[in-house]
C-alpha angles and dihedrals in degrees: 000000000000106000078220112065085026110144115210118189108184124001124194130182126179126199133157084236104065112126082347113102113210112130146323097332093064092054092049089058103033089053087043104051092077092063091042100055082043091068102029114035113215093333090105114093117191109203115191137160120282095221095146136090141200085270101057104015116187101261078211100066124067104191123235130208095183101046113094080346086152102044082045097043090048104037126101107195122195138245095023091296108159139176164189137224127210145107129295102244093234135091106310099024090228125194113279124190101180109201126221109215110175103119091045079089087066096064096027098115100053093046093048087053093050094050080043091060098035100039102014089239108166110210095155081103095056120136138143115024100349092087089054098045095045090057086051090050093046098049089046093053088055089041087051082041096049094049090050099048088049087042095044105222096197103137086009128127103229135178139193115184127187131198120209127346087285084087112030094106077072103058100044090049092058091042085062094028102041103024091164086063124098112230125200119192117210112191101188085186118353106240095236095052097048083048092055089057092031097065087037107261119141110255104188117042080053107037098116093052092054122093113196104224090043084055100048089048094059097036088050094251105112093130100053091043089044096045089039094050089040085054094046094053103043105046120096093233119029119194142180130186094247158001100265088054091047087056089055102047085052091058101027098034098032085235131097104210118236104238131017102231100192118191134262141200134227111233091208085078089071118076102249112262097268084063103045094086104053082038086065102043095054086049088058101049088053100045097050090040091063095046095044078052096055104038096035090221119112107252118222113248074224091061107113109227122208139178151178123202136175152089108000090254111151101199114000080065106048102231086128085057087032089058097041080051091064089043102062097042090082083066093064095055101239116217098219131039120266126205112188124211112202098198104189123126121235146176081296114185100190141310122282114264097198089055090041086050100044085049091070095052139062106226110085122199128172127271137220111258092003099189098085141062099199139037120238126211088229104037088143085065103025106114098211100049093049099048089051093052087041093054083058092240101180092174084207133141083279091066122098082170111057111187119196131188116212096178091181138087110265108229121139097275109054100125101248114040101018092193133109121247100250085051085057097028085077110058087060114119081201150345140217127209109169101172126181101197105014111154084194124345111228095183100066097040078053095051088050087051094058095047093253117127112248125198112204137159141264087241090073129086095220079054093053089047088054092048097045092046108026139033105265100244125107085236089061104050112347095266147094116205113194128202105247119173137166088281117037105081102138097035079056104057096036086058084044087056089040094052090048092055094052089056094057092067113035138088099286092189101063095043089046081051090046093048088051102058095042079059089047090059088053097059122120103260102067094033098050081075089079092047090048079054093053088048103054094044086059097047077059102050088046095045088045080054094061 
């Protein structure tokens, strides 16, 4: 089938991050929909958790009473599933159905023994969130069944697609309920490979000696491994983010999956060129604001100003190298000042009033413990907190390096900046994103986006996209992709330090120009092509089927 001339006649795809903003999925889909929509007008159905209430609304969803009113009006769904119908607030306003799960609980065990019987998916070792998201995915399964059964889809070119192992009951429920149904897999980070990093043991040196269910079983996650592999073989289209993650499912999952899908960006995210520079600006007055509040010292207009942000991943994210980098630049006299932002939510338990308080007066004095915004309710086990304490970071009159923790999601509301990240995002002079095991890397495809330099490793699959598309120089497309490997550590974070000196002389206008146009090469619009090929891959293996 030519991806070109390809019909689709309904397209779902279900994610726990639909109109639910957690992390880098959100951010996939939310970026995507406008193309989308673009290409299929109102056939694309979003389906996400309803996980929400009249107390605390999405501020994502705007409710509908016309769309699907029919299907909606005349359905009966079972096991007290229920549901509402309405656009997703983002470029392209798609179509959104958020699904209320609650009695799936009820039913779990004996779905879980017939997917048992018909995929071989364990889930007698479940604990934490896989309960939670199976009763999502299953509710979504029967949700994508019930439209299809009102619709009729005899003749018709249909497609359920389904991000990340949180989904994949759902999957498997369509592929036995709807086998006429083509049905795509999107693993953003297989499970087994995230645990491996994620307890500290070196990934990529051993990959090939690893076998994925021998793994699970010793790290205690035989039921997401098990529900993830059974996805990925029995879609009709399996897909991972890069090639470095391809080259993992093939080893971890025992399936290499069919098409690389990377991930693009939506340019309407980023304030039109006429408005960059008093965007900036405004970033900057309140980012130094903040500072100045904290640690009671004036800040220079001059002072460069860096970040990282993300999932709280200690390690697979390299905010601990990240961290050890900072702390050897003063070493390297600076000469600016350099006031550092760590953006990465935590287990946050309110702003601080005395900093909310000190932002609105003139008078700054210093504050106890002035490295952080907001307080948490574990700061004794937190591990950012601690290694910044540990480093010895003062941020006094003495510091030409200033570090701050904001350990809460920046959107709009959060009590000290009230402004959103890419608001902020853009005031950056840099940003750093050293990631240890990264599928993608949205951040610094976000950073680029936005004109500010990123420096980012070899072990992500956004780096891998720079090196095998760009020269590798901040002059030639606005990024710096360093070699990281199980056992450079130190080599790492000293070329990290090295990279953010150079930034601070140089001519900042031409590499912010040249960081614009490589994002300008990862839009959607160029990068949908691989998801239409995935599509239609899919559309032949269910028609095969037949």
């Amino acid at each position: 089938m030519d991806k070109a001339t390809a019909k689709i006649d309904l397209l779902f795809e279900t994610s726990w991050e639909v109109c639910n903003k957690i992390g880098g999925i959100y951010t996939v889909l939310s970026t995507k929909a406008k193309t989308l929509q673009k290409l299929h007008k109102d056939k694309v159905i979003f389906i996400g958790p309803d996980v929400w209430s009249d107390d605390n609304p999405s501020p994502y969803f705007v409710e509908s009473t016309t769309l699907l009113k029919d299907w909606k009006n005349r359905t009966q769904l079972p096991d007290g599933i229920e549901v509402r119908v309405g656009r997703w607030d983002i470029p392209g306003k798609p179509i959104v159905v958020l699904v209320k799960f609650d009695g799936m609980y009820a039913v779990k065990d004996e779905f879980y023994g017939k997917m048992w019987q018909l995929y071989g998916v364990d889930s007698l070792h479940a604990y934490g969130d896989y309960d939670e998201a199976c009763a999502f995915s299953h509710a979504a399964g029967i949700v994508i069944e019930s439209i299809c059964n009102f619709t009729g889809i005899t003749g018709k070119n249909v497609i359920a697609h389904f991000d990340e192992w949180t989904t994949g009951m759902g999957l498997l429920y369509v592929k036995h309920a709807l086998p006429h149904v083509a049905t795509v897999f999107t693993t953003h980070a297989t499970s087994i490979g995230r645990s491996i990093c994620g307890n500290n043991k070196p990934l990529y040196d051993y990959l090939k000696g690893y076998n994925g269910d021998q793994m699970a079983g010793e790290l205690n996650m035989q039921s997401k491994h098990s529900l993830e592999k059974a996805a990925a073989h029995a879609a009709d289209c399996f897909t991972t983010v890069s090639e470095i993650t391809a080259i993992e499912c093939e080893q971890l999952l025992d399936i290499r999956p069919q098409v690389v899908t990377p991930n693009g960006f939506e340019q309407n995210f980023v304030p039109v060129k006429s408005k960059i520079a008093d965007a900036r600006a405004a970033a900057r007055r309140t980012l130094l604001n903040v500072a100045a509040s904290l640690t009671g010292g004036k800040l220079s207009d001059e002072t460069f100003i860096i970040a990282t942000s993300g999932r709280c991943e200690y390690r697979n994210k390299g905010i601990d190298l990240f961290l050890d980098a900072v702390s050897g630049i003063a070493a390297h006299n600076p000469s600016r000042d350099i006031l550092v932002y760590v953006m990465v939510p935590a287990w946050v338990k309110e702003p601080r009033a005395d900093l909310a308080k000190s932002l609105a007066s003139k008078r700054k004095r210093r504050m106890d413990d002035p490295v952080i915004t907001h307080w948490l309710n574990n700061p004794d086990s937190d591990p950012i907190i601690s290694r910044i304490h540990g480093l010895g970071f003062a941020n006094d009159d003495n510091s030409r390096v200033k570090v701050i923790y904001v350990p809460c999601y920046l959107n709009g509301n959060d009590g000290i900046f009230n402004m959103s990240y890419y608001d902020l995002l853009v005031g950056m002079d840099a940003t750093v994103f050293p990631s240890y095991y990264e599928p993608w890397g949205y951040t610094p495809l976000e950073s680029i986006a936005f004109g500010v330099p990123t420096v980012t490793t070899s072990l992500s699959g956004f780096g891998q996209w720079i090196l095998s598309s760009f020269e590798n120089d901040f002059d030639d497309c606005g990024v710096s992709v360093i070699a990281r490997g199980d056992y450079n550590y130190p080599m790492v974070a000293d070329a990290i330090a090295r990279s953010i000196l150079y930034l601070t002389d140089c001519d900042s206008k031409s590499i912010s120009r040249a960081a614009m146009t490589t994002a300008s090469k990862a839009a959607w619009n160029h990068f949908i092509d691989y998801y239409e090929e995935a599509y239609n891959l899919a559309l032949d293996n269910a028609c095969r089927r037949q």
